[in-house]
C-alpha positions, 0 to 999 in steps of 0.5 A, a space after each residue: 363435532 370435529 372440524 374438518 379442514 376445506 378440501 384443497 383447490 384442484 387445479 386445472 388438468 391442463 396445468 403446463 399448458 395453460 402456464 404455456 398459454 399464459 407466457 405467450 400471451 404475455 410475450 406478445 402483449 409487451 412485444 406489443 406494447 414496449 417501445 422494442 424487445 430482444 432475446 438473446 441466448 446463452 452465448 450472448 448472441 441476439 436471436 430476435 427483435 420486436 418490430 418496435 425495436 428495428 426502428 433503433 437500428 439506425 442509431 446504432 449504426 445498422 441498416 438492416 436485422 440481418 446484420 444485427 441479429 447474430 451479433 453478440 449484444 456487447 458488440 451492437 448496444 453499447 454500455 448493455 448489461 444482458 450479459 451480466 444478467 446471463 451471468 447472474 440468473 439476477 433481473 434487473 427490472 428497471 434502468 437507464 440505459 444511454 448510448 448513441 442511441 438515446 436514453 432509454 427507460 430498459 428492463 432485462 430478465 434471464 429466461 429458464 429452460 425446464 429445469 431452471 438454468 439460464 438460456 437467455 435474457 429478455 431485453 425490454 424498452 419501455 420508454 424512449 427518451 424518459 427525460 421528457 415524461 420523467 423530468 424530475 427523476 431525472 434530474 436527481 439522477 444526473 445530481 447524483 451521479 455528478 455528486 458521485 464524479 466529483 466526490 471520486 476525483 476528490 478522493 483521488 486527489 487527496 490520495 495523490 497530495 498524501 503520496 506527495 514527496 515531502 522533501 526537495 533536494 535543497 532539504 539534504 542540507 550541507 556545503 561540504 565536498 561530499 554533500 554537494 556531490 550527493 546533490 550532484 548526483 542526485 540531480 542527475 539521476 532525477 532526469 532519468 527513469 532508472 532505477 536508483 540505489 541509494 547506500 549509506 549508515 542508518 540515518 544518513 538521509 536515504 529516505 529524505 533524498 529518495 523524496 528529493 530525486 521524486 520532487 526532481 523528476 518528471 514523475 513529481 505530479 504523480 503518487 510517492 509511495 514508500 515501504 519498509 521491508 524490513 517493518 513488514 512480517 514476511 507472510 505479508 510482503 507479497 500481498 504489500 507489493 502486489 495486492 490481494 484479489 478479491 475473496 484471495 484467500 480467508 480474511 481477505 477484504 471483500 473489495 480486494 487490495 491494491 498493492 505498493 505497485 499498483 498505488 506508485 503507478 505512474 510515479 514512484 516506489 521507494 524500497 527502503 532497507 532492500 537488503 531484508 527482503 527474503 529471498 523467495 519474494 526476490 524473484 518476484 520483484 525481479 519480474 514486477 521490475 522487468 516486465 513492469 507488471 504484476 500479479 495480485 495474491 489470488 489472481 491470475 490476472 496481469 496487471 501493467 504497470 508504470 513505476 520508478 524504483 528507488 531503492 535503500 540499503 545499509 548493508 552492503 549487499 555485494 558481500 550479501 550476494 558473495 554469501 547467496 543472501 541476495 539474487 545476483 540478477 536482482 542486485 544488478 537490476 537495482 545497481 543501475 544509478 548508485 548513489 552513496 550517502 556518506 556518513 556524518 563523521 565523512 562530513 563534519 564541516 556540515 555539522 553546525 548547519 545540520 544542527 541549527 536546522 535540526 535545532 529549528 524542527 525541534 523548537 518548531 515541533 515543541 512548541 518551545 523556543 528555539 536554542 542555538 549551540 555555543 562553541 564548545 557545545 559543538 566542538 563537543 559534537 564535532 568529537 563525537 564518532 556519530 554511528 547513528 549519524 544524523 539520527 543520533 544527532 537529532 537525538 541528542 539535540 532534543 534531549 538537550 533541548 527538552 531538558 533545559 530552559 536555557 536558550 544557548 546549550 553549552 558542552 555540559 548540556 550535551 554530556 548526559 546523551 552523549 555518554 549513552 551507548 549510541 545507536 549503531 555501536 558495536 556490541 560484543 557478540 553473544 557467547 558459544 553457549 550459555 554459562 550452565 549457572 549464572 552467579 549469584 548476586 551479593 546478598 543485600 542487607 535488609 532495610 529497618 523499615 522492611 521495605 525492599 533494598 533500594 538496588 533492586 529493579 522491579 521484576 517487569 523492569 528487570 526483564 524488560 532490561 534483559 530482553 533488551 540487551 539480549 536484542 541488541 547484541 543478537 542484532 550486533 552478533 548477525 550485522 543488523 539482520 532481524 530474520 537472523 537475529 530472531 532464529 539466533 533469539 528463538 523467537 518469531 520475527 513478528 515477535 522481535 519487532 514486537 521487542 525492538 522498542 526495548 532495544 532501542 529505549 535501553 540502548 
């Protein structure tokens, strides 16, 4: 026979009133056995309280129901969160809740009309003062929060010693006129909250005194936060300065991001090569340095902020504002505390104490011992044009302290970096057009082994060598400007920085 499947249960006529039935029943039984109930509707404003909760009302402040009931519950119970449960539709079943009142053991249910949208929350108190019945959960609970407490402010002062200026003013080493008048300057600026522009070649030291005008400050406690323009794509300029809101676009860190401005809050921002920023990012940064607020990618939130600006360039950015490369208004937003930085060649008195510190880092960083430089090593430096300025010199004096054992360089150690092309030399500029043909290369004979003649390069090498070269006399063609060099290239700019290390090997 055929198994027959058991008939369903029927359910009660009545079904909707008994649910009724059975809701108010449970209503009234936890507003009778809970230490206090409340019901707040959909604006948040509280409707009713049990006869248990009255006895509250002094603690917070209140006399009567009349002047309680009415309120929204963010006003009258401090540190509540029966507005995130309105918001949510989520319960929050169990909790501690502490305020001038006490601490209190609470839940919070939304309540749902017919067709199952939020028109309330139920608050219930379910004991008073739980840390005498409730001792060891307590407990725990106090541990982990001061556990939480004291590992947030580790975090936040080891986020605060990494934003430390690594350089005093003492570190911009010289007794020459122009050093000491850069010192001078420095100083003075130091006292003051305006912004700086620092001018100078590449390698003068810009970043080294943008630390030292920080250290000097009153801002010296508080964070140093530095970026490259010039080391960051376009696309992600605005999201480095001013963050990302949370879910701003896709991709986007759930948490969100903070921005250079919100991490320099309260010290200070160092904007290095400022003459590369792209000219729609400029307004904004206009504005971050009027308003002292900025607007995170994605938000449309203000955010205030305190920050001191100090700004590098080694172009010259009054010629770039002439061309309508750069924003008059945001030049002489920046152009308040100039300072210039002069080149190595303006300053060869300091030469010998440059390098002997230099020298010392060298041996220090190496591991090796430290070399000292003979008269003629420096005289040999001292006769050197130094486009690279200081950057050039550290260059050389680590090549010839790597590449020998000798203790004491002499003028021959120094040849072989010397004879380089050094860094900031001009190179010829690139041809109108294209030769249509190149010429070709003078045939080589063949070796008796059948190996490949010795004077040709590996493929790889020979490209690599190519798009080298071509990488700088683009970069010497445009003065220095990447976003024009890659369009002269026809490549991207993320592209180009991916090369640069080749121009800079080979050059």
């Amino acid at each position: 026979m055929p198994c027959m499947s058991a008939p369903a249960p029927r359910l009660p006529r009545d079904t909707a009133g008994l649910l009724k039935l059975a809701a108010r029943s449970m209503f009234d039984l936890y507003a009778q056995t809970v230490q206090g109930m409340m019901v707040v509707d959909r604006d948040h404003r509280i409707v009713w309280i049990s006869e248990g909760y009255k006895r509250f009302l002094p603690a917070l402040g209140f006399e009567a129901e009349s002047e309680f009931v009415g309120r929204r519950v963010e006003e009258v119970v401090p540190n509540t969160l029966m507005a995130q449960v309105i918001e949510t539709g989520v319960p929050i079943m169990v909790d501690l809740l502490t305020n001038k009142a006490g601490t209190f053991l609470v839940s919070r249910v939304p309540l749902r009309d017919e067709a199952g949208e939020v028109i309330g929350a139920l608050g219930m108190v379910l004991m008073d003062h739980p840390e005498s019945t409730m001792q060891p959960l307590m407990t725990k609970f106090g541990r982990l929060q001061r556990e939480l407490e004291l590992a947030q402010r580790e975090l936040a002062a080891e986020q605060t010693r990494n934003r430390r200026p690594k350089y005093t003013i003492a570190a911009y080493i010289g007794a020459s006129p122009a050093a000491l008048e850069v010192k001078r300057q420095a100083r003075r600026v130091a006292g003051t909250e305006s912004t700086v522009l620092l001018l100078g070649e590449t390698g003068t030291g810009k970043e080294l005194l943008a630390h030292a005008i920080h250290a000097a400050s009153a801002r010296a406690a508080r964070p140093f936060v530095g970026v490259n323009i010039a080391a960051v794509p376009d696309t992600l300029l605005e999201a480095e300065f001013f963050g990302v809101a949370p879910g701003a676009y896709t991709g986007a860190e759930r948490k969100g991001r903070d921005g250079k401005f919100r991490l320099a809050d309260g010290g200070t921002l160092f904007l290095d090569e400022i003459g590369d920023m792209p000219l729609a990012l400029q307004a904004k940064l206009l504005r971050a340095l009027q308003e002292q607020e900025v607007e995170p990618l994605g938000s449309n939130q203000v955010i205030k902020v305190d920050v001191r600006v100090i700004a590098a360039t080694s172009r010259d950015l009054g010629a770039m504002v002439a061309q309508g490369l750069f924003r008059a208004d945001l030049y002489y937003r920046l152009n308040v505390l100039p300072i210039r930085l002069p080149a190595l060649r303006e300053r060869l008195p300091d030469l010998e104490a440059l390098a002997e510190a230099l020298l010392d880092d060298i041996a220090r960083r190496s591991g090796l011992p430290h070399k000292s430089l003979s008269s003629e090593a420096l005289d040999r430096l001292a006769g050197h044009a130094w486009p690279g300025n200081i950057r050039e010199l550290r260059n050389v004096l680590e090549q010839a302290a790597l590449m020998t054992d000798e203790l004491r360089l002499d003028a021959h150690h120094l040849d072989g970096a010397l004879q380089r092309m050094p860094a900031g030399e001009p190179l010829p500029a690139l041809p109108a057009a294209p030769p249509q043909r190149a010429p070709a290369a003078p045939a080589l004979p063949p070796r008796g082994d059948g190996a490949p003649p010795a004077l040709i390069k590996p493929l790889p090498q020979a490209i690599a060598e190519l798009e080298g070269r071509a990488i700088r006399e683009a970069l010497a063609a445009t003065g220095g400007n990447k976003l024009a060099a890659a369009r002269l290239l026809g490549i991207a700019r993320a592209t180009l920085y991916e090369k640069l290390p080749l121009a800079e090997r080979d050059g």
